[in-house]
N, C-alpha and C positions, 0 to 999 in steps of 0.2 A: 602878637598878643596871644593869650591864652582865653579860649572862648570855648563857656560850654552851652550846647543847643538842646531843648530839649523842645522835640517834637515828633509828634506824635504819624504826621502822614507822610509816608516811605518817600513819597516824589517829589515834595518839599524840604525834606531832608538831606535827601541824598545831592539836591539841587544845590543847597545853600551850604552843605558842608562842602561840594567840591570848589565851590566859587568863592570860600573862606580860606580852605589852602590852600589852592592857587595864587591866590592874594598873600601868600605868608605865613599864614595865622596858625597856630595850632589849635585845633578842636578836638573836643569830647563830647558824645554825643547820647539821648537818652529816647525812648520813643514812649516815654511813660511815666506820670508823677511821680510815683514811687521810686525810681531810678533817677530821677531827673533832682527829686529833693535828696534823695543821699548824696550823689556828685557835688550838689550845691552848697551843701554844709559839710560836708568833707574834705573837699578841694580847694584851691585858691586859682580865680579866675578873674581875669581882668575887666571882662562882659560876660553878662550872662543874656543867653535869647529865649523868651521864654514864653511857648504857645499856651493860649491861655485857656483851651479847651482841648483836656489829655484825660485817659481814659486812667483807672486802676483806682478810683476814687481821691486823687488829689488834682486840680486843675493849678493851671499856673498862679494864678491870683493865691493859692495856699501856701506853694513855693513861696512867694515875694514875700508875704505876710509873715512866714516860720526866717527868712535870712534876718527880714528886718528887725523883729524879735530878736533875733541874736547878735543885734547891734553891726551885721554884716550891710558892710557900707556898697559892696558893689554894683557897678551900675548895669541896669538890669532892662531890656529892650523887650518889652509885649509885643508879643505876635499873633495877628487874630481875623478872621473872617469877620466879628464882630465891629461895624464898622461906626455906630450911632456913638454921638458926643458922649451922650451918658455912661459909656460902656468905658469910653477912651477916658472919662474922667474919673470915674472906678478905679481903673488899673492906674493913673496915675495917685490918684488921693492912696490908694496902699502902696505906693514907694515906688512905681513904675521911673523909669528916667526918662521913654521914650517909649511911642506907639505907632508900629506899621501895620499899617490891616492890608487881607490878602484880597486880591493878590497885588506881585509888588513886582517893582524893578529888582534886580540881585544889586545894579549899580547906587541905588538908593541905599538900598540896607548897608550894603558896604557902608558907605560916608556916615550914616547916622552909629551903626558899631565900633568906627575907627573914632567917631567924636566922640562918642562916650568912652572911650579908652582913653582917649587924650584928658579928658573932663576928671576922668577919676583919678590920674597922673595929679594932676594940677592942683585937685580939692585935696588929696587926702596923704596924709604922710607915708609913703611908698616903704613896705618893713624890708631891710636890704639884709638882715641876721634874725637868724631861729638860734633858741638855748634851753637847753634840758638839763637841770643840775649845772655841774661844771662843766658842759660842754656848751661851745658857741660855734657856730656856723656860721661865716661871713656870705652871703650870697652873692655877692658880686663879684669880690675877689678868690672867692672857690677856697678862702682861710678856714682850717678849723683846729678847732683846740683847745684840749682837756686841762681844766688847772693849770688852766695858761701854756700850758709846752703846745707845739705845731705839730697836728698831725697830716702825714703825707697822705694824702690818697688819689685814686685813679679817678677817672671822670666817672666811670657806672658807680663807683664806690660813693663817691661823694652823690649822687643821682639817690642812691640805695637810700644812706645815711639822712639823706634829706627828707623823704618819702615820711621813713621813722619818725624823724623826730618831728615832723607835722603832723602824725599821729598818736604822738606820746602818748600812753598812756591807752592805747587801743591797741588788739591784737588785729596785725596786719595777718591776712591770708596769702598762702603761694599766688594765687590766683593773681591777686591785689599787686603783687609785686613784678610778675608776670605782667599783666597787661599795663603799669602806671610807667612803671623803671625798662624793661627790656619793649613796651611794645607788642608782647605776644598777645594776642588775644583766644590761644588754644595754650593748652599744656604740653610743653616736647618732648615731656616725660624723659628729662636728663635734671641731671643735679646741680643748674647753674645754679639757681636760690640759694643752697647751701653750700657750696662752694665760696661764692659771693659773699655770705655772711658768714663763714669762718674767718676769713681773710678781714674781713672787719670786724668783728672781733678781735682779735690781734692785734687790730691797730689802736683801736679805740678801749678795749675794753684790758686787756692782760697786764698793758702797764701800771694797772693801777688798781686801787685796791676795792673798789667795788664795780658792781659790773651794771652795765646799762642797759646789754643787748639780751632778752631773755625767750630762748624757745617756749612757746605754746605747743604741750606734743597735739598731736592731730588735728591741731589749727592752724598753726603757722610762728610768728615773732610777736615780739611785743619791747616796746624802747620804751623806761621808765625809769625817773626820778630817783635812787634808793633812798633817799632823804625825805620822799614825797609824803612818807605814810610814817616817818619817826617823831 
């Protein structure tokens, strides 16, 4: 599963991220509202974990309240020293799925993350394609394809392509692409990024007569609709 944590105390953190991919799981991780609510509405996560007392002016209970407002279904696990019924029925009455107050076993939290992954499987129609204009993106089967013809690509390419078109319509930064698609979380100050997105270009965008993939100079990319705005 894809799981992002956001909390805020370094020893708690570092605790339950390594005890999450150890287990498998891929994490992302945030130690502050404001980083913790952009991941959350930007990203697609299977569980989210979410301390509910974070510093930078947004605590977790604001997170829950801004996904569920945007109709965002995921299932979402408070995490809290806060340990009084009233507290845990707070967090659950604003969309909470589940409540562990600290401290905790790691093998608890595990089972109650892995059930609400399974939980969120089960309730909710699982989206297996993304599509931008005429382009579709099979998820499962790694298909994709402009005005119906099949385009080939490599697995970082199709990684790249994906990234995009989840943010259609937002200009993606190097950085963004760097740490989401390659992993890096420093700059190597080499030209994969564009490199990258030439070669995708080419595949997706030259055969055909309008273009999807559009440089942002001193920002970065931007994947958009050309029909969006006619």
């Amino acid at each position: 599963m894809r799981i992002l944590l956001v909390e805020d105390d370094p020893t708690v953190r570092s605790f339950v991220v390594k005890g999450l991919k150890e287990s498998g799981h891929v994490v992302d991780e945030a130690d502050n509202g404001k980083d913790g609510l952009f991941l959350a509405v930007s990203e697609a996560y299977d569980v989210v974990i979410l301390d509910r007392m974070l510093p930078g002016g947004i605590d977790g209970l604001r997170i829950l309240e801004t996904l569920r407002g945007q109709n965002n279904a995921t299932p979402v696990l408070l995490l809290s020293a806060l340990s009084d019924v009233d507290e845990r029925v707070t967090g659950l009455k604003a969309g909470g799925d589940d409540y562990v107050t600290k401290p905790f076993a790691f093998s608890e939290l595990l089972a109650r993350v892995e059930a609400l992954g399974r939980r969120g499987h089960a309730d909710t129609t699982t989206k297996t394609s993304l599509s931008v204009g005429d382009l579709t993106l099979d998820l499962l089967s790694r298909d994709v394809r402009r005005a119906g013809q099949k385009i080939d690509l490599q697995p970082r390419e199709f990684r790249l392509l994906e990234f995009l078109v989840r943010h259609a319509g937002q200009v993606v930064t190097r950085t963004m692409l760097l740490e989401k698609v390659w992993d890096y979380h420093f700059d190597p100050q080499t030209n994969v990024i564009d490199v990258h997105v030439s070669r995708l270009r080419q595949k997706v965008d030259k055969p055909f007569e309008n273009a999807l993939i559009h440089t942002v100079r001193n920002a970065g990319y931007i994947l958009r609709d050309p029909n969006a705005d006619a």
